[in-house]
C-alpha positions as CSV (number, residue, x, y, z in Angstrom):
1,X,13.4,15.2,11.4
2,X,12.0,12.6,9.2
3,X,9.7,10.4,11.2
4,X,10.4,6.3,11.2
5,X,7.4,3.6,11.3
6,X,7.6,0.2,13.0
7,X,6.6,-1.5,9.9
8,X,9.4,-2.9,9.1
9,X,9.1,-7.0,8.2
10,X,12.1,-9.5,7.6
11,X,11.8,-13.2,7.1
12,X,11.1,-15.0,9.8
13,X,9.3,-18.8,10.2
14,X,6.5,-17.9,12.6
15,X,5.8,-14.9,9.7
16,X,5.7,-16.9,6.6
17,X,2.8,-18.0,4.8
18,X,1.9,-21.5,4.1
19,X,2.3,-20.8,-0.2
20,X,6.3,-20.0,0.6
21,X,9.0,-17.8,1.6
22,X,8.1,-14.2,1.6
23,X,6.9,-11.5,3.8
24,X,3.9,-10.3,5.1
25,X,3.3,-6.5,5.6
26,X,-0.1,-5.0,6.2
27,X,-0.8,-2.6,3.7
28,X,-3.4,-0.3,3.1
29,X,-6.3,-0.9,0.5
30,X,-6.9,1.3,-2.6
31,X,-10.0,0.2,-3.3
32,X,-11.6,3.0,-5.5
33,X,-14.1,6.0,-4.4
34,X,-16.4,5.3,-1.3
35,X,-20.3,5.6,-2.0
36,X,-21.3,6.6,1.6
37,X,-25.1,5.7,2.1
38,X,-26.4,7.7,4.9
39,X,-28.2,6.4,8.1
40,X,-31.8,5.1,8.0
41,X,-31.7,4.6,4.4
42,X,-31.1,0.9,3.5
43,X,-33.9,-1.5,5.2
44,X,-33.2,-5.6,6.1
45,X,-36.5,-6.4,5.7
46,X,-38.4,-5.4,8.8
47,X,-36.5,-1.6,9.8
48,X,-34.5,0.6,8.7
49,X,-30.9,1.2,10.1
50,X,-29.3,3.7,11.3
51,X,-26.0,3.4,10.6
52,X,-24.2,4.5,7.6
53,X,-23.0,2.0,4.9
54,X,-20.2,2.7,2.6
55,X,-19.5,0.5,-1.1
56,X,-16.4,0.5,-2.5
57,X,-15.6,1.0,-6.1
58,X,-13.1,-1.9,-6.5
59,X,-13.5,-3.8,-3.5
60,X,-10.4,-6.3,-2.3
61,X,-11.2,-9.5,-0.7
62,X,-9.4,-12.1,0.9
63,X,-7.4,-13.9,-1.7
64,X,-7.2,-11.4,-4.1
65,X,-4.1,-10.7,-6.3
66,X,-3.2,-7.6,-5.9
67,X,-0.6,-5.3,-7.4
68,X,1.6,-2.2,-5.6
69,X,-0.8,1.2,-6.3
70,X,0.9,4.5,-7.4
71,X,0.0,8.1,-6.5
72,X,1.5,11.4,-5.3
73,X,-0.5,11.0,-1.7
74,X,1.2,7.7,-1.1
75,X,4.6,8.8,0.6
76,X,5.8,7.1,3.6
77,X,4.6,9.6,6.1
78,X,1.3,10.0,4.7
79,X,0.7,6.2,4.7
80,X,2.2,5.2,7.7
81,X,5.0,3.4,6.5
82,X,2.3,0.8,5.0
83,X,2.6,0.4,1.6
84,X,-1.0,0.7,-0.6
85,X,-1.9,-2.2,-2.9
86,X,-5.1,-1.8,-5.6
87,X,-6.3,-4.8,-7.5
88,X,-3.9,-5.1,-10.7
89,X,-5.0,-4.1,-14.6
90,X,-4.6,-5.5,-17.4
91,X,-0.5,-4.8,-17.8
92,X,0.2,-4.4,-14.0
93,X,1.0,-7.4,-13.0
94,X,1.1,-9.3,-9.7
95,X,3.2,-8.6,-6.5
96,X,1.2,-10.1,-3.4
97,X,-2.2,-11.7,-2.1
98,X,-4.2,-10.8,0.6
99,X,-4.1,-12.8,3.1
100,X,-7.0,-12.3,5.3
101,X,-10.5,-10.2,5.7
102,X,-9.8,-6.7,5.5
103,X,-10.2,-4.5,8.8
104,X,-13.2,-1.9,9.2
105,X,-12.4,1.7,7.7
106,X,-9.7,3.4,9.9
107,X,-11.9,6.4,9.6
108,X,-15.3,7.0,7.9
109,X,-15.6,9.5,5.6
110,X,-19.0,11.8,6.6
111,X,-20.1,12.0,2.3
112,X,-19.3,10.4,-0.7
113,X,-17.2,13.7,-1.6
114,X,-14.9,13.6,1.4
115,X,-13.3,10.2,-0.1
116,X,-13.8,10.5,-3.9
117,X,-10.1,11.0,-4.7
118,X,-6.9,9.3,-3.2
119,X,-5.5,12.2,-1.9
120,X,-8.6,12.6,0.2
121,X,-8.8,9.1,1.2
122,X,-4.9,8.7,2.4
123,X,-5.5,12.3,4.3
124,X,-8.7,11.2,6.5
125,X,-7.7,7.8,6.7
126,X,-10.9,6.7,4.7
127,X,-9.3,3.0,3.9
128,X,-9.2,-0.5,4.7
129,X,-5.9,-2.6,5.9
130,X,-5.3,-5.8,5.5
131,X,-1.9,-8.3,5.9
132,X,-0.5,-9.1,2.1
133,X,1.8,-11.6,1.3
134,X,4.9,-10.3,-1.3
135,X,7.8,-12.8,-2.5
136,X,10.2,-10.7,-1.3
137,X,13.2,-11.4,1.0
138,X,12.6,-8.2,3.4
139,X,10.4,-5.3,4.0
140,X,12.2,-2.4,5.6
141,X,12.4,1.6,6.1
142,X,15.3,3.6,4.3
143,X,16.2,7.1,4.5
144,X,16.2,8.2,0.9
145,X,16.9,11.2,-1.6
146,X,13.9,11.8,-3.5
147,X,15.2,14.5,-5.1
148,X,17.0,14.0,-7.9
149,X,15.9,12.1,-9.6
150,X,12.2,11.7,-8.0
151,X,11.4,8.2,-6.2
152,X,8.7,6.9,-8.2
153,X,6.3,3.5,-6.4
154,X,7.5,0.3,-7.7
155,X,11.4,1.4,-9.1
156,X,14.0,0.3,-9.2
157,X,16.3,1.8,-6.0
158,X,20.4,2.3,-5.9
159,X,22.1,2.3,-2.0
160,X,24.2,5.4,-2.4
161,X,27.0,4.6,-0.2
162,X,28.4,7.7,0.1
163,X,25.5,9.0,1.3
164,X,24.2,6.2,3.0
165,X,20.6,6.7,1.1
166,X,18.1,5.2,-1.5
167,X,18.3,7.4,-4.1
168,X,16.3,6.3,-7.5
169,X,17.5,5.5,-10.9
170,X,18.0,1.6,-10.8
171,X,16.9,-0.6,-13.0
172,X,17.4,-4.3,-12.2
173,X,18.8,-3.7,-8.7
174,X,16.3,-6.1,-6.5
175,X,15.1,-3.4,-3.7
176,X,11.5,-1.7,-5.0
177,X,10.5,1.2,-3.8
178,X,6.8,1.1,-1.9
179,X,6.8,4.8,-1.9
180,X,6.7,8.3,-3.3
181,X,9.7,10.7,-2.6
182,X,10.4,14.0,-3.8
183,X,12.8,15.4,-1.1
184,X,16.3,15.0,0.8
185,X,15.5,13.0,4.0
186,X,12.7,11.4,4.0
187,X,11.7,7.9,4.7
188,X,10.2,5.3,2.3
189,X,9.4,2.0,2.5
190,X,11.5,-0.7,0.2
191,X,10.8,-5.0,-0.7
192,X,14.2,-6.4,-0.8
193,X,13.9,-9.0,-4.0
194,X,10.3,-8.2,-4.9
195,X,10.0,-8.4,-8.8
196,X,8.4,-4.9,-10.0
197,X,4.7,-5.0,-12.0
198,X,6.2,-5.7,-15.5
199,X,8.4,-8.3,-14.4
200,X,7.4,-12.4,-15.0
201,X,5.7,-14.2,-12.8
202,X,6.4,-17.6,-14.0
């Protein structure tokens, strides 16, 4: 049985940002590999600490534009029913902004090599989360078919009504898939109205 996060965001007043109508849904933070700097070597000043300290390859601050992030570890399970945002390239485009500081790791990776791929970050939960604002009209959970064709992060999705599932293959349809699927069953996240990467922002 597919398991079902309670993640799931719909318009309300108290919920809206001051910039407009839209959701907010915190989201995991792809921010790059994770340097980890071991205990007792970094100084203030006066002594060395002990604690580790970690640098980001792309960090994501508060206000940042930031774009929905693609990769074969990012299925709804995996991620928690959270969607994962990265800071957008150069023909990405724009789909939220982060709306306040991001939290401390979930988890901190022990090495530099325990978080130097995504896969590895999404598995030990060696990432940031922070509350992003999207223009969309709805963020919700949908039992999907992700297997023919494949459900692919920011598509297009078609409500098969015979099935009663997502399935993939849309085009212009206004619900965007914030997740990977490759299976029968499974759960992904989906914005209702949000404008996929390529789309204008004007």
């Amino acid at each position: 049985m597919a398991d079902k996060y309670d993640v799931d965001v719909r318009l309300e007043l108290e919920n809206m940002p001051v910039r407009g109508a839209g959701v907010v849904v915190p989201c995991i933070l792809e921010e790059g590999a994770i340097t980890v700097y071991s205990g007792k070597t970094l100084s203030d000043g006066a002594v060395r600490r002990a604690e580790s300290h970690y640098a980001f390859a792309a960090e994501i601050e508060k206000n940042d534009l930031v774009v929905l992030a693609s990769n074969a570890a990012y299925t709804y399970d995996g991620c928690q029913g959270m969607p994962v945002v990265a800071k957008p390239v150069t023909t990405s485009g724009i789909q939220g902004i982060v709306l306040d500081d991001p939290r401390k790791l979930v988890a901190r990776p022990a090495n530099t090599t325990a978080a130097n791929s995504e896969a590895k970050r999404i598995a030990g939960k060696f990432y940031r989360v922070a509350l992003v604002w999207f223009p969309a009209f709805a963020y919700t959970s949908q039992l999907a078919n992700g297997a023919s064709p494949n459900i692919s992060i920011g598509g297009a999705l078609i409500y098969d009504v015979s099935s009663e599932v997502m399935i993939g293959g849309g085009t212009t349809s206004g619900i965007t898939a914030a997740h990977v699927a490759t299976a029968d069953g499974v759960y992904i996240g989906c914005f209702w109205g949000l404008m996929t990467a390529g789309e204008s922002q004007a």
